[in-house]
C-alpha angles and dihedrals in degrees: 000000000000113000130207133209111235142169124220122160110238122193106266090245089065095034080059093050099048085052083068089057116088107261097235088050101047097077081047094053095042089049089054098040088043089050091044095044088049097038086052089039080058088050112057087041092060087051094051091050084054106040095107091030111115110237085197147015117246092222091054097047108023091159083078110050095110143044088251093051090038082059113057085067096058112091112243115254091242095060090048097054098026 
């Protein structure tokens, strides 16, 4: 994968905190934190493009037209956390 050498300003308290941080493992760390931080920015905004976009159609899956159907596939608390 080709790199590139770039500038950014960071508030001092986290410039602090990166200096804590080995030498050879904080471009690492910036490069993880900054591709986390922009897949879930993506996201968000995919989900916000959906959000009043039907999954389903009713006539194809009537046994979940409501909450209470919606419900029994759901798996019971008990059996998720034992």
């Amino acid at each position: 994968m080709a790199v590139e050498k770039v500038t950014f300003t960071l508030p001092e308290v986290l410039v602090e905190r990166l200096d804590k941080v080995p030498a050879g493992r904080r471009s690492l760390l910036v490069a993880e934190a900054l591709k986390r931080e922009l897949d879930r920015r993506a996201t968000a905004k995919a989900l916000k493009r959906l959000r009043h976009t039907a999954i389903w159609k009713e006539m194809e899956h009537p046994d979940l037209l409501s909450p209470e159907h919606f419900s029994r596939y759901r798996p019971a608390k008990s059996r998720v956390t034992g």
